[in-house]
C-alpha positions in Angstrom: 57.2 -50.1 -37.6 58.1 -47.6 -35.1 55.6 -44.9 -36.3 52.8 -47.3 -36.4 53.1 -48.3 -32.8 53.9 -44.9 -31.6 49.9 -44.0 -31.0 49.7 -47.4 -29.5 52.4 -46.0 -26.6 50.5 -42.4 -26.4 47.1 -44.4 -26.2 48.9 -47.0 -23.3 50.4 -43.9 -21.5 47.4 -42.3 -21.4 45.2 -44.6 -19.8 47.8 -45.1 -17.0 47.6 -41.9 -16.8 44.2 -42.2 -16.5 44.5 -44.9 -13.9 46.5 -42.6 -11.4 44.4 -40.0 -11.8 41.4 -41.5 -11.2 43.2 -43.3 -8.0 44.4 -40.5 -6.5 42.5 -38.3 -3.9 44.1 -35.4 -1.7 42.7 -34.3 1.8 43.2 -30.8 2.6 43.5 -29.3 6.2 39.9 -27.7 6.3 38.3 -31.2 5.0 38.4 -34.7 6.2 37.4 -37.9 3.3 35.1 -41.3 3.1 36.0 -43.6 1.0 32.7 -45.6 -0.2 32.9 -48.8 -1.7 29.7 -50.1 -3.1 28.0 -47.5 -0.4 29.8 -48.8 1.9 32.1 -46.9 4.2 35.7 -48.5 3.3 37.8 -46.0 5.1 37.6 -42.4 6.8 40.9 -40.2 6.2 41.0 -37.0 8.7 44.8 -35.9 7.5 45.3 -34.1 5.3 47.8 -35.7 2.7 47.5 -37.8 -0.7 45.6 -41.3 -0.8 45.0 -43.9 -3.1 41.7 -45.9 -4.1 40.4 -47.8 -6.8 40.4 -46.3 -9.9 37.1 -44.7 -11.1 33.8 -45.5 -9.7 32.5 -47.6 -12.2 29.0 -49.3 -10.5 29.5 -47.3 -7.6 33.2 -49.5 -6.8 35.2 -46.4 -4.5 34.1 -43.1 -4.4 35.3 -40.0 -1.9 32.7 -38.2 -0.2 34.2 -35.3 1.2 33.2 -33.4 5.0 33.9 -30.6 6.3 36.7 -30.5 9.4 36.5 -27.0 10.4 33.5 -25.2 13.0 30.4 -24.8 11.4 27.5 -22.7 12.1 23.7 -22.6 11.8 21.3 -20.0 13.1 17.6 -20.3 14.6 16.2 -17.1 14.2 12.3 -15.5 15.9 11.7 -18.5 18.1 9.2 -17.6 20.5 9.3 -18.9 23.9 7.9 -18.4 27.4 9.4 -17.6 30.6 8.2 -19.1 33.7 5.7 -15.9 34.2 3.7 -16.3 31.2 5.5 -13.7 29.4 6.8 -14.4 26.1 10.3 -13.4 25.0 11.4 -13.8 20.9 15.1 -15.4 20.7 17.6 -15.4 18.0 20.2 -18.2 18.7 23.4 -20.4 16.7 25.1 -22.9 17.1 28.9 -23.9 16.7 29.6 -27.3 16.3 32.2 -29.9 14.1 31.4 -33.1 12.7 33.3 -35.1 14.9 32.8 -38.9 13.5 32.9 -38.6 10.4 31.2 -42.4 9.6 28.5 -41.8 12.2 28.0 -38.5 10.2 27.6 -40.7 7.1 25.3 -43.6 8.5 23.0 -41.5 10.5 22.2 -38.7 8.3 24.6 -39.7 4.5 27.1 -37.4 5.1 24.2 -34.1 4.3 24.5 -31.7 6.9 21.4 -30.2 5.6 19.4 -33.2 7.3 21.7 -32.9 10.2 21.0 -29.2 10.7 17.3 -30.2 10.8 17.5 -32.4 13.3 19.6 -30.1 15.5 17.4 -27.3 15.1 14.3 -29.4 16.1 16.2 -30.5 19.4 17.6 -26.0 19.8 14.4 -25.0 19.4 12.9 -27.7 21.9 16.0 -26.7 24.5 15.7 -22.8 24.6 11.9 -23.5 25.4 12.4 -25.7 28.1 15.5 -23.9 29.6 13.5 -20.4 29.2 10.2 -21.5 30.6 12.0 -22.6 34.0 13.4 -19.0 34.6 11.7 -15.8 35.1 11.3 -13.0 33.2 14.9 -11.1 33.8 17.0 -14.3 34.0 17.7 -13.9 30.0 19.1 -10.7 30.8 21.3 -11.1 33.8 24.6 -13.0 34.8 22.2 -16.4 34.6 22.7 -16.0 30.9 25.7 -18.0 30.5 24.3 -21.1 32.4 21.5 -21.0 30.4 23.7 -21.2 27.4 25.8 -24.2 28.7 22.4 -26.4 29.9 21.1 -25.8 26.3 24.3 -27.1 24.9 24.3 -29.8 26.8 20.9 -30.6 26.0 21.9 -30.7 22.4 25.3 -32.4 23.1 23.7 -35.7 23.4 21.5 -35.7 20.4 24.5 -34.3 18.3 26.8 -37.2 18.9 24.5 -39.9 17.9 24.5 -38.2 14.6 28.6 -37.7 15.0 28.5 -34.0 16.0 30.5 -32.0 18.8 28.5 -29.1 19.5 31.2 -26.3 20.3 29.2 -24.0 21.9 25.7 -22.1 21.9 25.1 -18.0 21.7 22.0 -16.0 21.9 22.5 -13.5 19.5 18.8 -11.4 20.2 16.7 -11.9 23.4 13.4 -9.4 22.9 10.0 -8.6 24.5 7.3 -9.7 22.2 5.2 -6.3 20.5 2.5 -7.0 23.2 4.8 -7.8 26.3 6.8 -4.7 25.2 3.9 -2.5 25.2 2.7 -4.0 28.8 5.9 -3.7 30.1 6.7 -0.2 29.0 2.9 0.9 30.2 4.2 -0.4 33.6 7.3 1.1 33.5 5.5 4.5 32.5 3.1 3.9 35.4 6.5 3.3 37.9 7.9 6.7 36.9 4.9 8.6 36.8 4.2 6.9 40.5 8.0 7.7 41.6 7.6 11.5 40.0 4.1 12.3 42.0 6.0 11.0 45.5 9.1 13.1 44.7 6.8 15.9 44.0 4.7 15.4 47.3 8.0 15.1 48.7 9.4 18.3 47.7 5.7 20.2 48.4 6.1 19.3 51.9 10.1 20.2 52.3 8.9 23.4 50.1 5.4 24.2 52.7 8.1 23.6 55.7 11.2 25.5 54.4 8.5 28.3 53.6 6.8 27.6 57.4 10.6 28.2 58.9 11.2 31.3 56.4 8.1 33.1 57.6 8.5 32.6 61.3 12.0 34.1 60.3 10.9 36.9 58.6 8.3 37.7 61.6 10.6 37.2 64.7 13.4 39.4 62.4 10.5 42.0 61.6 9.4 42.4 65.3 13.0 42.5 66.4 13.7 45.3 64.4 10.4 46.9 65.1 11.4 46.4 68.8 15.1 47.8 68.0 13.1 51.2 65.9 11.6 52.0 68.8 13.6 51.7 71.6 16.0 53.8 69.1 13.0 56.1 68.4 12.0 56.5 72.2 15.9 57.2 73.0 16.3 59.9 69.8 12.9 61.8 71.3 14.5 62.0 74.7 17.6 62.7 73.5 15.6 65.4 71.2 13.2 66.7 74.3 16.6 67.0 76.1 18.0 69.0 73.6 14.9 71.3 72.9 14.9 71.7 76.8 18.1 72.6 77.4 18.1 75.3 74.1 14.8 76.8 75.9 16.5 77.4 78.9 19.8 78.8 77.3 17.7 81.0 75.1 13.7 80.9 75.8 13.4 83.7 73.2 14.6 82.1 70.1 13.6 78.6 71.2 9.8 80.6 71.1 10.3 82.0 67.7 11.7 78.3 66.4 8.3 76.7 67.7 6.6 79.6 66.3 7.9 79.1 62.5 7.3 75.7 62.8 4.0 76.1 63.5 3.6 78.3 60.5 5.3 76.1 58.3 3.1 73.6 59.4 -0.3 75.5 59.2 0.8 76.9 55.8 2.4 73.6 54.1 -0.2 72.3 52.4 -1.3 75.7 50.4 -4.6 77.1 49.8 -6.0 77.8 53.2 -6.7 81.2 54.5 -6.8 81.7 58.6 -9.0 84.4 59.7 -7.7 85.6 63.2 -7.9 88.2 65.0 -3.9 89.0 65.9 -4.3 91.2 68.5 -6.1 88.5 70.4 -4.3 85.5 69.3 -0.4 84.6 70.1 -0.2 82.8 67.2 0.6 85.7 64.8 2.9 86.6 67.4 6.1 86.4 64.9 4.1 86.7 61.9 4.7 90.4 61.4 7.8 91.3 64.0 10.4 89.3 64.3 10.6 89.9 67.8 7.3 88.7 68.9 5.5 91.8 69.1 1.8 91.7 67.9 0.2 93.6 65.4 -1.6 97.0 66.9 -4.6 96.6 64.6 -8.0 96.4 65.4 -9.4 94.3 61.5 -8.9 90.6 61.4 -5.7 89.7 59.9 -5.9 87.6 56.8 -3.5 84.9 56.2 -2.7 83.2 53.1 0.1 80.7 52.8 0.3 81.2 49.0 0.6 85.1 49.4 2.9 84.3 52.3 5.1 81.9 50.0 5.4 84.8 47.6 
């Protein structure tokens, strides 16, 4: 008797075990739970913990739908928009947000955030080109950035809540020139320089054609000085010389005659090859040529007198 109802007990035990099972649900920290009961919404659990519902969900009787508590994120990536002077800027931007309400999340959009996302990106996409095409063409990347941010996420703010949504906060992740606005803009940059670089050259030919204006004027006034100085030095070094020759012909006319004498030869015979036909008993310039003491030759033939037989 006791053998034959033991599978009865294993078979009764099971199927309570069953029962529990089936009417237990746990809710962890990163999660939040609906409990649906004949599609409708019985009861939303945001802590985490252990809860009970009806076991199974035979005919659609209680079933758990899970959502997700913690920040989520979606991205908008290559939208194209146009700032407020015509030029066109491509944008990369996500979004933080939570789902908030959970049963608004599941009557507006059944609990898919996939529908939600849509929606969301629809009213971005709408956002950056409004809040874009009211600034100009810098705005995106100056200190106005942040506003820009906050006025799109407050744009979104009120279509995310009628679908249960806190939107946590926007972020431009990529703000670039379009290929063509890029090319314009660098053409005009490249004409700005070039502009900037043919001034500062002017510039610098004029400091340059001054400076060298000053420097030459320099260089003159310093040249004439000096020439000024050389001869007033010059004049005073010939007096001073004149004054010595002077006083040495009156201390000794004799030698000071045969100095001036063999300077004149040594300039008549410096330059070689030349050959002075004079007679030197007629002429005082061979006076020293063959005395020493300035007494000219008694002959009667023209002297001959070659520098290179001299030198010899």
């Amino acid at each position: 008797m006791t053998s034959s109802r033991l599978p009865a007990i294993l078979i009764a035990f099971a199927v309570v075990l069953l029962l529990i099972y089936s009417s237990v649900f746990v809710v962890n920290a990163r999660e939040q739970a609906i409990v649906l009961r004949f599609g409708q919404i019985r009861a939303v659990k945001t802590e985490p913990g252990l809860y009970f519902k009806l076991p199974f969900a035979f005919m659609d009787a209680d079933r758990v739908q899970y959502i997700q508590q913690q920040e989520l994120r979606f991205d908008l990536d290559n939208i194209r928009v146009q700032v407020s002077g015509g030029k066109f800027y491509e944008v990369d931007a996500f979004v933080l947000y939570k789902i908030a309400d959970a049963r608004k999340f599941r009557e507006t959009v059944s609990g898919d955030r996939d529908a939600a996302e849509s929606r969301l990106r629809t009213r971005l996409d709408a956002s950056l080109r409004r809040v874009y095409g009211l600034r100009s063409f810098d705005a995106a990347l100056s200190s106005e950035r942040a506003s820009m941010m906050t006025e799109v996420r407050d744009d979104l703010h009120r279509d995310a809540e009628t679908l249960g949504l806190n939107i946590e906060d926007v972020r431009i992740r990529r703000t670039d020139l379009t290929q063509e606005v890029s090319q314009q803009t660098f053409d005009r940059m490249k004409a700005e320089r070039l502009a900037e670089a043919e001034l500062i050259r002017a510039r610098g030919n004029e400091e340059g054609q001054r400076r060298r204006a000053i420097a030459d004027r320099q260089v003159v006034e310093i040249v004439a000085d000096a020439q000024k100085e050389s001869e007033v030095l010059r004049g005073q070094g010939e007096a001073e010389r004149n004054g010595i020759f002077a006083d040495a012909s009156k201390r000794d006319p004799g030698f000071y005659e045969f100095y001036r004498s063999m300077a004149a030869y040594n300039k008549a015979f410096a330059s070689g090859g030349k050959t002075l036909v004079l007679p030197p008993n007629k002429s005082d310039f061979f006076k020293f040529f063959d005395s020493p003491a300035g007494s000219p030759a008694n002959t009667g033939a023209p002297a001959l007198a070659n520098p290179a037989a001299s030198a010899n």
